[in-house]
N, C-alpha and C positions, 0 to 999 in steps of 0.2 A: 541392354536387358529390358524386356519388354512390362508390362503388369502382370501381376497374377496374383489371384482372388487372397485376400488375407493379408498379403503386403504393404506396408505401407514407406512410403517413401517421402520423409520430408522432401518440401517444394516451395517456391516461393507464393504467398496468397496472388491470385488473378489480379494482372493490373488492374483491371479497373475497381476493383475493390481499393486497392494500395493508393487508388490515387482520389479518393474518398473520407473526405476529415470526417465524415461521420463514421466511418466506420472503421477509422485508425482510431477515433475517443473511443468506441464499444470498446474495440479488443483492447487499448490502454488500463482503460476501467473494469473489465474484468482480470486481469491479471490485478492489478491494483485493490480489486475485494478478497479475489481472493488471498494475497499479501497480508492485508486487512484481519482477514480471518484467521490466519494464520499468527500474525501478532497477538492476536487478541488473547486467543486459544491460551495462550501463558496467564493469562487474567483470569481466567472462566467463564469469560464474556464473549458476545457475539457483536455485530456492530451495533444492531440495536439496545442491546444495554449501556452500550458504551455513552451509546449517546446521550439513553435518558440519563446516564453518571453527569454527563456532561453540562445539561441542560440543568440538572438542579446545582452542581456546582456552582455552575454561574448566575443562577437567579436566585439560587436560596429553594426555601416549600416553595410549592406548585401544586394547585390543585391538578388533579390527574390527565384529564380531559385539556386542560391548557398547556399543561406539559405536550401532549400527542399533537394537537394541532400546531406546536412552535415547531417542531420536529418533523412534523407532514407524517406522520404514523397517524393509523387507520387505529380508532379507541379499541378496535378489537384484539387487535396484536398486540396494543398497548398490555392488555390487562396479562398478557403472555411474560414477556418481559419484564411486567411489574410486578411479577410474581415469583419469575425466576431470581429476582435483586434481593426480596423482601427474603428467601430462605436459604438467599448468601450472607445476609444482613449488610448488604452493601445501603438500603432504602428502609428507613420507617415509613409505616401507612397510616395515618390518622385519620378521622371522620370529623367533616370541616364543620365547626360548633355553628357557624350562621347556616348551614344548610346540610344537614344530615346525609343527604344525597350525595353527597363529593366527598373525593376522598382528597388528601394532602398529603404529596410526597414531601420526603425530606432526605437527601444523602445522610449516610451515617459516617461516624469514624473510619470504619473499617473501608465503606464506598469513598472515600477518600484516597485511602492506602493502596486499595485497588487502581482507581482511577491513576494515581501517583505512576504506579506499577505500569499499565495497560498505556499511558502516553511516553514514557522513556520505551517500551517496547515497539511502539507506533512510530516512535522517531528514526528507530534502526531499522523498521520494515520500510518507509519511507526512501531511508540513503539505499536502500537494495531496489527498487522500486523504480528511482528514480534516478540509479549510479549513474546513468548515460550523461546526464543534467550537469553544471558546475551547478553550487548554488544560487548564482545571479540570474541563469537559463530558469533554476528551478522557479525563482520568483518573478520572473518576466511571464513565463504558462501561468501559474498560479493569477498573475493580474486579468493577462487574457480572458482567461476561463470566468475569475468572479466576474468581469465585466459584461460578459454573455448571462452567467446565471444571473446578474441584478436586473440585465436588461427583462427577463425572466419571470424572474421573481423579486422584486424591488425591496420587499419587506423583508424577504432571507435574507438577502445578500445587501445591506446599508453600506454606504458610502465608509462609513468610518474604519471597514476592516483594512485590518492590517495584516500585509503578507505574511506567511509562516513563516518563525525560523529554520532556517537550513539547516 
């Protein structure tokens, strides 16, 4: 059976594509976001809220601006995101007393419960994501990969992390 207009026919991707790590990471990493976003979705979150959950969880307030730059977010998106959290009341916003000009995030209660919510959800898109993997495979990639990104970016990616759990 020959082609015709409108058909489509699953097929294997062009070897030399398949035989291409760059460009078995894109297509990983896209399925992978989009998984991502699909977890998330249960939370009300996109990735980038998730993250800035993430980031003030772990550092405590942040002023706004040093929040975006730990995260590699552009302050403009930021203020998107920071706005979407603020009237989920997942984020308070303060105005920073030494400098009026800065604003001060802070996760709240509820951006807790979320965040709580949105990582056990992350953890079951992950085993779907990643089912091909046992978890020792999963943490063996996971080393590779941070080892590339520190080579990278030295300052994201510190010495001291430690692989996800499986």
């Amino acid at each position: 059976m020959g082609y015709a207009p409108g058909m489509t026919t699953p097929a294997p991707k062009p070897l030399a594509l398949r035989r291409r790590l760059p460009f078995a990471l894109v297509t990983l990493a896209t399925a992978a976001r989009r998984d991502t976003t699909q977890a998330l979705a249960g939370s009300d979150l996109g990735i980038f809220q998730h993250a800035v959950l993430c980031v003030l969880a772990e550092s405590g307030p942040l002023i706004q601006k040093d929040a975006a730059a730990r995260l590699g977010i552009d302050s403009g998106d930021m203020v998107a995101y920071v706005d979407d959290l603020l009237a989920s009341g997942s984020v308070d916003k303060q105005r920073d007393p030494a400098d009026r000009r800065r604003q001060i995030l802070e996760i709240t209660p509820k951006g807790r419960r979320v965040l709580a919510k949105a990582e056990r959800d992350l953890d079951a898109s992950t085993e779907e994501t990643f089912g091909a993997l046992s978890p020792e495979e999963r943490e063996v990639l996971y080393g590779l990969l941070v080892r590339v990104l520190a080579q990278r970016d030295p300052e994201g990616w510190p010495d001291e992390d430690q692989p996800p759990a499986s």
